[in-house]
N, C-alpha and C positions, 0 to 999 in steps of 0.2 A: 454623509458618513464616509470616511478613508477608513484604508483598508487597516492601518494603522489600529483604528480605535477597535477591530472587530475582535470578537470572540474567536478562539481556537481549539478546532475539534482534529482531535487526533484518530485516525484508523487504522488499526492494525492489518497485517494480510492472514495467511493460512500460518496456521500452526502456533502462533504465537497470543496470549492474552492480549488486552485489554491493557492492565497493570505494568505492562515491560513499556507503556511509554512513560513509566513516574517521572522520571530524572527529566525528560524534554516537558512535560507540564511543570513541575517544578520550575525549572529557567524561565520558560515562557511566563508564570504566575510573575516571577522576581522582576519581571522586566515590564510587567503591569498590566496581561492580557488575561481575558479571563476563559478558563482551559476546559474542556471537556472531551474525557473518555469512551464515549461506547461500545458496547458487546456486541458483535453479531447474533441474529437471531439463534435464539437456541442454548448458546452459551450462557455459562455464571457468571456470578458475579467476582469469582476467584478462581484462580486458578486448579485448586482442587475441588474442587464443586465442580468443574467444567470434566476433569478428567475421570470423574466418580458418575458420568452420564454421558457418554459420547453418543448414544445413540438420538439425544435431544437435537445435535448439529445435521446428524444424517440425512443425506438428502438436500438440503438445501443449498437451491439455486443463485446464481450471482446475480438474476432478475430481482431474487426477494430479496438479497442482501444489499444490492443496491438501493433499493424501495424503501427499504430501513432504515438506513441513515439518512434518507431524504427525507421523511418521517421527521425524522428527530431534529435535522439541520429547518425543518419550517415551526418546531416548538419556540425557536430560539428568537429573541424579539429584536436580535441585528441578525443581516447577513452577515456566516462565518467565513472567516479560513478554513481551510480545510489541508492538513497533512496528512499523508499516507503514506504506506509503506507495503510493498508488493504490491497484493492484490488490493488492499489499500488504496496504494498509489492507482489503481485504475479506477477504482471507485470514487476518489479526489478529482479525476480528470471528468470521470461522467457528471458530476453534480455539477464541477464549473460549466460544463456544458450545456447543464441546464439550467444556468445559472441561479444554482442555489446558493452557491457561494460567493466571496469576495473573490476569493482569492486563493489559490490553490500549488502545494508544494508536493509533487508525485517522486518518491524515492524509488528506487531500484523497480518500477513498476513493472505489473504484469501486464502481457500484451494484449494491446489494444486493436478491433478489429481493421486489417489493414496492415500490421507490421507484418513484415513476411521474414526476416532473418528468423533462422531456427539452428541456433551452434551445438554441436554436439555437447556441452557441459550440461545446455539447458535441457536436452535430450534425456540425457543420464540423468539430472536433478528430478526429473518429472516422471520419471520409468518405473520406479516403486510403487504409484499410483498408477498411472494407465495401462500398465500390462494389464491389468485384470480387467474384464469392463462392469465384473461386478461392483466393482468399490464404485460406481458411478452412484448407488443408492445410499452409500455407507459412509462413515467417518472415516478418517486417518492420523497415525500420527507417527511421523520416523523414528524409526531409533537412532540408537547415536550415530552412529557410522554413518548414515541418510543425512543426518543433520551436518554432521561434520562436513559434509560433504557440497548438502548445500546450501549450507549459511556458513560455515564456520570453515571452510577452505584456507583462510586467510589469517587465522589465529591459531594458537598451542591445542592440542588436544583436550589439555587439563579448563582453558577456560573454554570452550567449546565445550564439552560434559557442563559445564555449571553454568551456562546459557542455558543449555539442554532443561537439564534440573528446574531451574528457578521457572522457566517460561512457556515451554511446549503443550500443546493441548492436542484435544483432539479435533480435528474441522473437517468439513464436508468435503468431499472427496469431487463432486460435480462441478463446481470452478472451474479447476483446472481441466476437464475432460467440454467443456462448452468454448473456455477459451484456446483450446486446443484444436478445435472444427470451428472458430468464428470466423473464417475469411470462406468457408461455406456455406456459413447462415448470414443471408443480408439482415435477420431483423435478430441477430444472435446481440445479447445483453452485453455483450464486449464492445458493441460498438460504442464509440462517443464523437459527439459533434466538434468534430476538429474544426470545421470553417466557421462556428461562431468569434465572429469580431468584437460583438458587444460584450462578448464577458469578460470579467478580472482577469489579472496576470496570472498565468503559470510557470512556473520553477521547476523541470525535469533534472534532479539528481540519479549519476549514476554512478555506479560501483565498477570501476575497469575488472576488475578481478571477480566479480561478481558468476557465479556457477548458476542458480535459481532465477537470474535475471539478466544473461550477460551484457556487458556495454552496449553489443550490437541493435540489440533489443530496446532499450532506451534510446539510441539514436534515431533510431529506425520512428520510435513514437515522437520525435522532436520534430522531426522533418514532415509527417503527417502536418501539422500545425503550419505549413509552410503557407497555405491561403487563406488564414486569418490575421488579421494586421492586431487583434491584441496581442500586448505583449507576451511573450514567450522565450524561456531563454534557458538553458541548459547548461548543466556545471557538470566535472566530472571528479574522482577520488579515487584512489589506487587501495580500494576498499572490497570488501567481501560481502554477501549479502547479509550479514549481522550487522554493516555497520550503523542501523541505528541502536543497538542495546550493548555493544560489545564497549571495550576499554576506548575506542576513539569517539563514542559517540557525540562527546560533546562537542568539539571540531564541527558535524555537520549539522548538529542541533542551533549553534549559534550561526553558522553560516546562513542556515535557512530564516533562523532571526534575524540577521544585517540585510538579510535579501528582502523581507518584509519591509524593514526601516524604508528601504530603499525605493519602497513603490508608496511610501505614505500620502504621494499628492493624486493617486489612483484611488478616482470615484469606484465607490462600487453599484 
């Protein structure tokens, strides 16, 4: 089996549905892979169902949310791809490291344990949630001006509100407060097996402009990879943390497709 022929599971991160990855399943389906969505624990199955029950996300931890899609990625009768996007993208890197996956594309991800850059954008992006250490039990979810801020830094106000609109939910607030103390915790759920050699390729996209995730951040989880000989290889885009649902996304949806083409003689 290449990696070419496998199934592709798409992960969202915080704050975002399930549904905001249509448009990249869509292409992927046209281009003859076959696509799958799922929900973090907790969540609906739509968008408003999800924000009509926020307290169902409360609480839970990136240990369980990781566990979950590993769950679902062994229902699956090929080893998948695995795309992500934020927190996503760290849970794409954790499975390839446990080699649940083929193959794996980590967008604008959250940090993995071991990065150490901490840029004030990412400071500010994350302050709404960790001033309080009550929200550690609770849900979240920005409002616009949070959101603006950071995801949509990089676009008009008017479609930034209608990102907002169509896609935001409410998610567990404990993520980001674990991966925030993971260079504390040796057995903290952030970590992932950067020195495994035997796994599929990974693809670290980052966003330069990126406020929720900055560049530094992503570089910082490429070079971790530095003592495993699979491949591994990193791109970068003068993009914001929206940019997989905003007006450019298809630019990195197809990039991330040609990068696939590109490893089809990679056994999984």
């Amino acid at each position: 089996m290449t990696v070419l022929s496998a199934p592709v599971v798409f992960i969202h991160g915080l704050w975002l549905h399930s549904t905001s990855w249509r448009n990249w399943a869509e292409l992927f389906m046209a281009a003859g892979y076959e696509t799958f969505t799922p929900e973090w624990p907790g969540a609906a199955a739509t968008v408003e169902a999800t924000r009509a029950h926020p307290e169902a996300q409360a609480g839970k931890g990136l240990g369980e949310i990781i566990n979950h899609h590993g769950e679902f990625l062994r229902t699956l009768d090929t080893k998948p791809i695995v795309i992500g996007h934020s927190f996503g993208g760290l849970i794409a890197q954790s499975l390839l490291g446990q080699d649940l996956a083929a193959a794996a594309i980590a967008i604008d991800p959250a940090q993995i344990r071991g990065v150490l850059p901490l840029p004030v954008a990412q400071l500010k992006s994350t302050f709404p949630v960790l001033r309080n250490p009550l929200n550690l039990t609770k849900s979240f979810v920005p409002n616009r001006n949070e959101f603006k801020y950071g995801f949509g830094n990089e676009l008009s106000r008017q479609e930034s509100n209608e990102l907002y609109d169509m896609w935001t939910i409410p998610s567990p607030a404990r993520p980001l407060f674990e991966t925030a103390a993971a260079n504390f915790a040796p057995h903290s759920p952030a970590r992932v097996d950067v020195k495994n050699s035997a796994r599929g390729p990974l693809l670290i996209i980052s966003g330069r402009q990126d406020h929720t995730v900055p560049d530094a951040v992503s570089r910082a989880a490429f070079k971790r990879y530095r003592h495993s000989s699979a491949v591994t290889e990193f791109k970068q885009f003068d993009r914001g943390h929206s940019l997989t649902i905003d007006h450019g996304w298809r630019e990195i949806a197809q990039t991330s497709l040609d990068w696939l083409r590109s490893q089809h003689a990679v056994s999984a």
